[in-house]
C-alpha positions as CSV (number, residue, x, y, z in Angstrom):
1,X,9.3,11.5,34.1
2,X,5.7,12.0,35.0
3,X,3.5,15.0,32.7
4,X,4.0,18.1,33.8
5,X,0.8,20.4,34.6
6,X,1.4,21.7,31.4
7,X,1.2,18.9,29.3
8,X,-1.7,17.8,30.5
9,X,-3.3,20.8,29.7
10,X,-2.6,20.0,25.9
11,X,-4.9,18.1,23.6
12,X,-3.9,16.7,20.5
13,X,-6.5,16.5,17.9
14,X,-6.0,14.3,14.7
15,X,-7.5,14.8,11.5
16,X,-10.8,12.7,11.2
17,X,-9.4,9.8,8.9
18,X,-6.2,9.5,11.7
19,X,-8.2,9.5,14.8
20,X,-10.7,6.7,13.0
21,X,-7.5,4.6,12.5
22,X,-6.9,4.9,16.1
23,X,-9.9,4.6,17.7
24,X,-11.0,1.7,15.5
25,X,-7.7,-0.7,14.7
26,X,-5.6,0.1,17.6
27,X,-4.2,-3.4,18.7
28,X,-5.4,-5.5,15.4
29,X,-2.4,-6.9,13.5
30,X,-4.3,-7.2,9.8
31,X,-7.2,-5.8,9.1
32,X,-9.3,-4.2,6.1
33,X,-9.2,-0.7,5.2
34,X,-10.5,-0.5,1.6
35,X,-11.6,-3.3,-0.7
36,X,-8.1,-3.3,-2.4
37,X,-6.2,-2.0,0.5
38,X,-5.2,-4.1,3.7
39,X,-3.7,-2.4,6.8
40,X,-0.9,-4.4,9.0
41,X,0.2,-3.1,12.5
42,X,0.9,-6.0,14.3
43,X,4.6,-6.3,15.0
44,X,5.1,-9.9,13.5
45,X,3.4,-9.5,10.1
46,X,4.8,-6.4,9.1
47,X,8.7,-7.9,9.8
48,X,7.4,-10.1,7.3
49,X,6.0,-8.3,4.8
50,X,8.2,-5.7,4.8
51,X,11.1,-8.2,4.3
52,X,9.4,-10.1,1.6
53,X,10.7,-7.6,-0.7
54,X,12.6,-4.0,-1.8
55,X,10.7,-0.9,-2.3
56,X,10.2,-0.6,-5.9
57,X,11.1,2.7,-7.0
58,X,7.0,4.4,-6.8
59,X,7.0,3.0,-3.2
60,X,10.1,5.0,-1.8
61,X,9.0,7.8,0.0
62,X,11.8,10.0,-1.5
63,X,13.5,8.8,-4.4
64,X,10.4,7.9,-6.6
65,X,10.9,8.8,-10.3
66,X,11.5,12.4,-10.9
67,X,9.7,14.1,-14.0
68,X,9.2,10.6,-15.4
69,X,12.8,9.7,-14.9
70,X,14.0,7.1,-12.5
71,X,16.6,7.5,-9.8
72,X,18.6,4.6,-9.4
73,X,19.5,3.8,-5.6
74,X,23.4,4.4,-6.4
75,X,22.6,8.2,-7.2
76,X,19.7,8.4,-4.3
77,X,22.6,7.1,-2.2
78,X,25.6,8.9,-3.8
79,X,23.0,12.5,-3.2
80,X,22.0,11.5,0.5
81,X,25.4,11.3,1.3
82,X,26.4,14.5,0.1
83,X,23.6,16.0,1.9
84,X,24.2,14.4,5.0
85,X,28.8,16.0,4.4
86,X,26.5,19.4,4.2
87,X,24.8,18.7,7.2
88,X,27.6,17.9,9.3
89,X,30.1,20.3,8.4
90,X,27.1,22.4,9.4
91,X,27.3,21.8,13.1
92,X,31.1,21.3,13.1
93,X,30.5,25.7,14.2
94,X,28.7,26.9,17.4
95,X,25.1,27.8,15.9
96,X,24.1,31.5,16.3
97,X,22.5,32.4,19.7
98,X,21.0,35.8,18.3
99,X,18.5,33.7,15.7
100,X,15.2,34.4,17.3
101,X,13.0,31.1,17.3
102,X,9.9,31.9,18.8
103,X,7.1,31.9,16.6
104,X,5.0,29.3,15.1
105,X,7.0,25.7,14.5
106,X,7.7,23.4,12.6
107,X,7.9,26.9,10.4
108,X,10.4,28.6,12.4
109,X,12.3,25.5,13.0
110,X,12.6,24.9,9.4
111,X,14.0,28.4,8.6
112,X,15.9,28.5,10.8
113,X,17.6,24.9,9.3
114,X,17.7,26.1,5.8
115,X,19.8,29.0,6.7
116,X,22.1,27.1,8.9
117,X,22.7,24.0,6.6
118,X,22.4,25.4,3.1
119,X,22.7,29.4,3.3
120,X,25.5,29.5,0.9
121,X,24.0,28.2,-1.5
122,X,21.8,30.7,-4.3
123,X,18.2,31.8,-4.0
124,X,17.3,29.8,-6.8
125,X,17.8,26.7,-4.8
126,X,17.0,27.9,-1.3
127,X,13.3,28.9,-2.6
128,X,12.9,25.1,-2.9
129,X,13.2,24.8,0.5
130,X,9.3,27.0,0.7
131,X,6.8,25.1,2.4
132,X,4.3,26.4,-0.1
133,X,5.9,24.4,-2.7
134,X,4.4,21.6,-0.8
135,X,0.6,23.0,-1.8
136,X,0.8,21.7,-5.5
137,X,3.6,19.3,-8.0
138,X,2.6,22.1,-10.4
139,X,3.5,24.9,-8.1
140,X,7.0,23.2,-7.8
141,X,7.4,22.5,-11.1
142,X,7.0,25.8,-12.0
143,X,9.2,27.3,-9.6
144,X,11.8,24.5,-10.9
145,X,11.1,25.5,-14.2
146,X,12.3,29.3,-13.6
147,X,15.0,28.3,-11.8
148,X,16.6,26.6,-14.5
149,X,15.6,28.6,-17.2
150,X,17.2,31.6,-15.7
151,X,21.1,33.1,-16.5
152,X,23.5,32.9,-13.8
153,X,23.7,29.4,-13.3
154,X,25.8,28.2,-10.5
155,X,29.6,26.7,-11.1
156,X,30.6,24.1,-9.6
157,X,33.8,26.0,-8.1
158,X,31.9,29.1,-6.5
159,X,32.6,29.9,-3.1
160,X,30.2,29.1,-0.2
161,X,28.0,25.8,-2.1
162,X,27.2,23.1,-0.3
163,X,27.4,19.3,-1.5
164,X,24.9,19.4,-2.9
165,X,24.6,22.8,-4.6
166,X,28.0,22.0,-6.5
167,X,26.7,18.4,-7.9
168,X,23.4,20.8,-8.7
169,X,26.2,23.3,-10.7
170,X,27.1,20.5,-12.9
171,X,24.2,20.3,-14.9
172,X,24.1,21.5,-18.4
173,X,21.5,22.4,-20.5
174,X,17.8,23.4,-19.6
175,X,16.3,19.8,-19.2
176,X,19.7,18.6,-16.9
177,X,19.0,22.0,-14.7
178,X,14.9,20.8,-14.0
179,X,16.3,17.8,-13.0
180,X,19.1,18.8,-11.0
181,X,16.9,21.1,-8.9
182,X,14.7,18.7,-8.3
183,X,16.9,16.7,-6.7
184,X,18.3,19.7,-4.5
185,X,14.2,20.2,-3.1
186,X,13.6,15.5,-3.1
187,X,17.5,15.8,-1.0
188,X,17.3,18.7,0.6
189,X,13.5,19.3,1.9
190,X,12.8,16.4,3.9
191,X,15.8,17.2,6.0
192,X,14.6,20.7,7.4
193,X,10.6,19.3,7.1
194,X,11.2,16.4,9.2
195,X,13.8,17.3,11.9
196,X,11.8,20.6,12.3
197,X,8.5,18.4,13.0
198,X,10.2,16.3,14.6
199,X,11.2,19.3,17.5
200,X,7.6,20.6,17.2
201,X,6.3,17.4,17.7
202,X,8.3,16.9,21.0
203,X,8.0,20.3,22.3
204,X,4.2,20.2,22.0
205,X,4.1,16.3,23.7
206,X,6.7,16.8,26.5
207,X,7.8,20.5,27.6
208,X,9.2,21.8,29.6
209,X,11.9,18.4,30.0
210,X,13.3,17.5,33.1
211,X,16.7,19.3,32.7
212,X,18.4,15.4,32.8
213,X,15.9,14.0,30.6
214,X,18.5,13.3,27.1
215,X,18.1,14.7,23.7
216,X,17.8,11.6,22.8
217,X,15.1,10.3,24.6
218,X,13.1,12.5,23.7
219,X,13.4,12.4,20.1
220,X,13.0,8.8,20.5
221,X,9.5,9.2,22.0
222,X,8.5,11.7,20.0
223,X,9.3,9.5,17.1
224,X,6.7,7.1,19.1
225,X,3.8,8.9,19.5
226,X,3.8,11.2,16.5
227,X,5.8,9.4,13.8
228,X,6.7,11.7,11.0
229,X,6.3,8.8,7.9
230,X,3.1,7.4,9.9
231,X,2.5,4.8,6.7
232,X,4.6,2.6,4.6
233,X,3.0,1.4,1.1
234,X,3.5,-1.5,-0.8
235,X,1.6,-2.4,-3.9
236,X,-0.2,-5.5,-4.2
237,X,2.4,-8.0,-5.1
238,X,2.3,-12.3,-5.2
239,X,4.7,-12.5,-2.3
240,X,1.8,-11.0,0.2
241,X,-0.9,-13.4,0.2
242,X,1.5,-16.3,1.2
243,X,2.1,-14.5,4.5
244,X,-1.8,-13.9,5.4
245,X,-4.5,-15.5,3.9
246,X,-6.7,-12.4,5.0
247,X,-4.5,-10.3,2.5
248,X,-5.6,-10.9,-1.1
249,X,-3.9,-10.9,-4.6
250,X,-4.9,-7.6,-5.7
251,X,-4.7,-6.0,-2.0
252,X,-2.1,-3.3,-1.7
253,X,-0.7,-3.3,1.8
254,X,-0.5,-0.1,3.7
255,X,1.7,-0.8,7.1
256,X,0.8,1.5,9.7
257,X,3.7,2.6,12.6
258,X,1.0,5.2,13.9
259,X,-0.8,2.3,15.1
260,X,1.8,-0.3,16.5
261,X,3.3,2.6,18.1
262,X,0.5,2.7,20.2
263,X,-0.6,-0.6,20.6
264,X,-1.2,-1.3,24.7
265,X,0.1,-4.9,23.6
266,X,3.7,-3.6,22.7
267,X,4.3,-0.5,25.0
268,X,3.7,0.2,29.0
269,X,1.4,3.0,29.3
270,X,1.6,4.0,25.6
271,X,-0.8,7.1,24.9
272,X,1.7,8.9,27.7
273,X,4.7,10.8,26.5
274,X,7.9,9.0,28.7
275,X,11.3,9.5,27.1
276,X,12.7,7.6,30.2
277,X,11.8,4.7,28.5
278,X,14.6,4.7,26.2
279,X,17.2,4.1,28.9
280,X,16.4,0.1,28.7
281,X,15.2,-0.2,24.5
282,X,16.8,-0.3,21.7
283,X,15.2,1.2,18.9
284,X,16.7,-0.9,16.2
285,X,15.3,-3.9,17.7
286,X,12.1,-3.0,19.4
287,X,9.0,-4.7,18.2
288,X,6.5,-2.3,16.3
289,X,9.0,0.7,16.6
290,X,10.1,2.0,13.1
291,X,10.0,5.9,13.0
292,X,12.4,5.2,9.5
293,X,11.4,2.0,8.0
294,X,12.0,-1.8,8.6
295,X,15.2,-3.5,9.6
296,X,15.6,-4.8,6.0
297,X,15.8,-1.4,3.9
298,X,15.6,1.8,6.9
299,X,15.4,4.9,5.9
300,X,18.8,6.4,4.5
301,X,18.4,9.8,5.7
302,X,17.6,8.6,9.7
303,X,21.7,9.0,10.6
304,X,21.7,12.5,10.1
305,X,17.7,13.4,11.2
306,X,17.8,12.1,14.5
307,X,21.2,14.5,15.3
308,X,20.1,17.3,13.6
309,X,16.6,17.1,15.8
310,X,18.6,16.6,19.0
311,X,20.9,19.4,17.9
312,X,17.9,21.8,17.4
313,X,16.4,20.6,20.1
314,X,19.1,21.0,22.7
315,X,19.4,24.5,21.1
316,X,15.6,25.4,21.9
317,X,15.6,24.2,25.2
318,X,18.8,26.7,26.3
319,X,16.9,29.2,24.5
320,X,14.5,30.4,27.4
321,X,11.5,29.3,24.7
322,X,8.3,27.4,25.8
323,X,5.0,26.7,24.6
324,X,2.9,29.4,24.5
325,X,0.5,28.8,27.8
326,X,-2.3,30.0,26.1
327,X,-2.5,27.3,23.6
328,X,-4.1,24.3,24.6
329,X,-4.9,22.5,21.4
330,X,-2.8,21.2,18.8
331,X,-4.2,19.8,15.2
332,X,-2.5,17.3,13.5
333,X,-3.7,17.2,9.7
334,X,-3.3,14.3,7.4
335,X,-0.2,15.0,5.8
336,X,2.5,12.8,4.8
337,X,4.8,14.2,7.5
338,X,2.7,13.8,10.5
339,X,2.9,16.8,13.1
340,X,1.5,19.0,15.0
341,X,0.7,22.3,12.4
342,X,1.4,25.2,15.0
343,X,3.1,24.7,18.1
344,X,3.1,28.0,19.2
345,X,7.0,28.8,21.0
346,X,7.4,32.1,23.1
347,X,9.8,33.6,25.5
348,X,9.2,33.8,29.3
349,X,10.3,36.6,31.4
350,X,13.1,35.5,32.3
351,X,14.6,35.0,28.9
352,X,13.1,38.4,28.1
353,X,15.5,40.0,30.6
């Protein structure tokens, strides 16, 4: 599907540090980023050292410790598949075609999830869902710290909770409660962050879609060109220097799937936005492609993100919403969650009538 006139119309600008990644290691395998920090793109070394080892429990991108109390990967897995029950009994119902969704995304994307996925569940827990939480630990903290100091705790047995709200009920005891909401927020957040980026993200790179262009494919692509976890650590550890000799024994290695998503080596044409590329790969075994993590220990969330996004997705597009004309520039700061900040979504005429 070739760019429309108005995609090309659209600039995406990366925060300094990003576009300096780009510009000057696009298509280098292993190269030096800091004096204790090597960056890996190329396809074949990071198979390897992303297989050379688990993700200790500081390097997950979710599940590190919580409050200075580790989560073991039973309960990270036991939580992410409640979460992922919530999210599916979710869609099981038609979603609301009065929700207005125009307005500045991911944001309105995002609120729009919370509601639909987890608006049974009490105010206590659906203020972790804020974005402005994301400004400050302390900030969080603190509004975790009301939360569970407050009467009126949930029961497990109330009407309406989710999954996750009821495992949330169970905890006793003030310490038990700042735990068990932080678990709601680590579960719950990255869901409605990342599959509402994720839709911002595509929206900004590729509408209006060909109306036989899949869901799928475009989520795919986005994924590509804008991957939301655009950087996988792993400490220094003994098992790294065997693989390169450039990498050294103190050298934390930081694998970067912004760049080998890009690299003119892996993909035809890759700084263009093509979702018709996806009707001959497989993303689970395409060189340099991984939007959720290696082969060896993929993100455990990625089964329910990538429906959710074409869920939302398929929803915006039947919605009559586009990208606001007027806006021809979209920032992407550096952020954890890579995305575009404010992809700005407004009705045409037509839907307007």
């Amino acid at each position: 599907m070739p760019s429309s006139s108005a995609t090309r119309t659209r600039t995406t600008v990366f925060a300094p540090r990003l576009a300096a990644l780009i510009s000057g290691h696009l298509g280098q395998d292993v190269f030096r980023l800091e004096p204790d920090t090597i960056g890996v793109a190329g396809p074949e070394i990071t198979d390897r050292v992303l297989a050379a080892r688990r993700a200790t429990e500081s390097e997950r991108p979710t599940f590190k410790p919580l409050h200075g109390r580790s989560i073991t990967r039973a309960e990270a897995s036991s939580v992410t598949r409640t979460v992922a029950n919530d999210v599916r009994r979710a869609l099981t119902g038609p979603l609301p075609e009065t929700v207005d969704l125009s307005g500045s995304w991911p944001l309105a994307g995002h609120l729009f999830l919370r509601d639909i996925v987890l608006g049974g569940d009490p105010y206590r827990l659906r203020m972790l869902m804020s974005r402005y939480l994301e400004l400050t630990p302390k900030l969080t903290w603190t509004v975790i710290g009301m939360g569970a100091a407050l009467p009126g705790w949930p029961r497990p047995g109330d009407e309406g909770l989710t999954g996750l709200a009821a495992r949330t009920a169970e905890a006793t005891g003030y310490q038990e409660r700042r735990y068990a909401m932080g678990m709601y927020r680590r579960a719950a957040a990255p869901v409605c962050f990342t599959v509402s980026t994720l839709v911002a993200n595509a929206l900004w790179l590729g509408a209006p879609f060909d109306d036989a262009t899949p869901n799928r494919n475009i989520i795919l692509e986005s994924l590509r060109l804008l991957p939301p976890s655009w950087n996988i650590l792993r400490n220094a550890s003994p098992e790294y220097p065997a693989i390169d000799e450039r990498i050294d024994a103190g050298d934390d290695v930081l694998v970067l799937p912004l760049l080998s998503h890009r690299d003119p080596g892996l993909w035809d044409d890759p700084e263009s936005f093509r979702p018709e590329r996806w009707d001959d790969l497989d993303p689970d075994n395409t060189p340099g492609y991984l939007p959720f993590g290696h082969s060896s220990e993929r993100c455990w969330g990625r089964h329910m993100v990538t429906p959710l996004a074409e869920l939302l997705l398929d929803h915006v597009r039947r919605s009559g919403l586009v990208v606001d004309p007027e806006q021809s520039t979209g920032k992407v700061p550096l952020l954890g969650l890579l995305g575009v900040e404010d992809v700005r979504m407004v009705r045409t005429a037509r839907a307007r009538g």
